[in-house]
N, C-alpha and C positions, 0 to 999 in steps of 0.2 A: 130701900133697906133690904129688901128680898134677895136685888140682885146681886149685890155686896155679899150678902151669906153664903147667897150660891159659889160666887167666885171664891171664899175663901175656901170654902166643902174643895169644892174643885181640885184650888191651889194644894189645898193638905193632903186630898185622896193622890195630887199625882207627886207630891212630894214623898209619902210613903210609898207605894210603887217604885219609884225611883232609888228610895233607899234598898228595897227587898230588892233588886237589881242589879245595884252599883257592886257588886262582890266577885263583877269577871276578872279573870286575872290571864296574862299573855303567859304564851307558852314556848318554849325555843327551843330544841333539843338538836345536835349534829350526832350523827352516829357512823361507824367505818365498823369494815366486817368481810361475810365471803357472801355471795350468791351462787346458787348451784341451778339448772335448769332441767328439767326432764318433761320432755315433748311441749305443753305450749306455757308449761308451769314454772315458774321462777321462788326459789325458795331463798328466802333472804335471812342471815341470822348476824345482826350486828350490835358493839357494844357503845353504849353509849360516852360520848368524848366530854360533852356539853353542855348542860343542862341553864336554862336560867328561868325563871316562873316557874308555874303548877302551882299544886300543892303537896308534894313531897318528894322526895327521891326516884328516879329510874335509872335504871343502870343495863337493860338491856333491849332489844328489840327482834322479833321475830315475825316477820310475814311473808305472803303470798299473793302473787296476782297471776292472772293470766295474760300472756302475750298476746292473743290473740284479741282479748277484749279490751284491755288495760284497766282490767279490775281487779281490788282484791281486798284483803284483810288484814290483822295483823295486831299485835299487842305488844304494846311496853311494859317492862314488869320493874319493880325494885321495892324498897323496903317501905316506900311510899303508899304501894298498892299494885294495882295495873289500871292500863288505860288500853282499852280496845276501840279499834276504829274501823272505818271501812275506807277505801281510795281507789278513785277514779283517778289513771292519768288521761292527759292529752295528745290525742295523739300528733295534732299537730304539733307539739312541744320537745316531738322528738327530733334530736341532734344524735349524728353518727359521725366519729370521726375518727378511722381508723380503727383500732382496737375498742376506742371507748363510745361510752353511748349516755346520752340525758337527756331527761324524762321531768317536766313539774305536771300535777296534779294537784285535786283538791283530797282535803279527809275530814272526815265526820266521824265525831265521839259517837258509841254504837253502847260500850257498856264499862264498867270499871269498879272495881273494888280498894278498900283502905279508903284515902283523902282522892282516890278519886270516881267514889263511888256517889250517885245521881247528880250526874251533869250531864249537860248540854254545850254542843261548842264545835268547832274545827276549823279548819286554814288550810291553808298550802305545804305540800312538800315538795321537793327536790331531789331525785335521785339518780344518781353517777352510777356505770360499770365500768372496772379494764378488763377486758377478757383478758382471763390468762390461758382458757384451754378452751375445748369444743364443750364443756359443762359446766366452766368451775369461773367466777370472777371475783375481784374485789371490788366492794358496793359500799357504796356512801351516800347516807339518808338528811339531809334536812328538813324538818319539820315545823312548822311553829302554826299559830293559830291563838284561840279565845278560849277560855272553858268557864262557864257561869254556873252557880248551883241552881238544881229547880229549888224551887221554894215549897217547904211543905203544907199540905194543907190547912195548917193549924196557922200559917203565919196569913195567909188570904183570910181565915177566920178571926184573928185577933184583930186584921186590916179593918175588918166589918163590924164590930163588936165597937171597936175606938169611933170607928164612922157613927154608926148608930148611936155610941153615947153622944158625941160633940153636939150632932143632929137635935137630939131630944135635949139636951142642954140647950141649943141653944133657942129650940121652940118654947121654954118655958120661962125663957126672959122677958 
């Protein structure tokens, strides 16, 4: 009989978890624009074309990495909130051909305000230049990835409260 409670405690504690979980939601965003470059610094200002997931509207994009490391930063903004991230490309991922050049990497949600304030999450991007001059290009970002909410700590509290009742219920059967 022992074992049987234990497995249900078990089954319910991961069925709850599971539920405070389940609310990641995909994220897709294409974005076209200019890149401008000054010494190892690429500064990227593009608008968004695409959107599909999140939790609310972006409509624009703004970052920076360095070429020399292939790191950098950068944030999405719109009426949604922002989403700030940070991004590592690869450098083996880069292709040159001719004028144009592409780049995938990975990105990690860093901070974000509005719907998309305390999360956790990130994925891959994509990103295209055509040079059109010795500073100036046209750049085009695809992004997508995960974004999950933390859970606050009152819902881990209410988690253990429910436990602790079921428990004591059902020790006094």
């Amino acid at each position: 009989m022992k074992r049987i409670s234990y497995l249900r405690i078990t089954t319910l504690a991961s069925i709850m978890c599971a539920a405070l979980s389940a609310q990641a939601t995909s994220l897709f965003l294409s974005s076209a624009g200019l890149a401008t470059s000054s010494g190892t610094t690429e500064v990227v200002s593009e608008t968004v074309n695409t959107q599909y997931g999140g939790y609310g509207p972006l409509s624009s994009l703004n970052y920076s990495f360095d070429t020399g490391t292939l790191v950098g930063s950068g944030i999405y903004s719109g009426t949604g909130g922002t989403l700030d991230f940070s991004i590592k490309y690869n450098a083996s991922s880069i292709v040159v051909v001719g004028p144009s050049q592409s780049m995938d990497g990975t990105w990690t949600y860093t901070n974000g305000t509005g719907t998309y304030a305390g999360l956790v999450g990130g994925g891959t991007e994509a990103h295209t230049l055509l040079t059109l001059g010795p500073s100036l290009a046209v750049s085009g970002t695809v992004l997508s990835g995960t974004l999950n909410p933390v859970p606050e700590p009152e819902a881990y509290a209410a988690l253990g409260i429910g436990l602790l009742g079921f428990l004591v219920k059902r020790k006094n059967r």
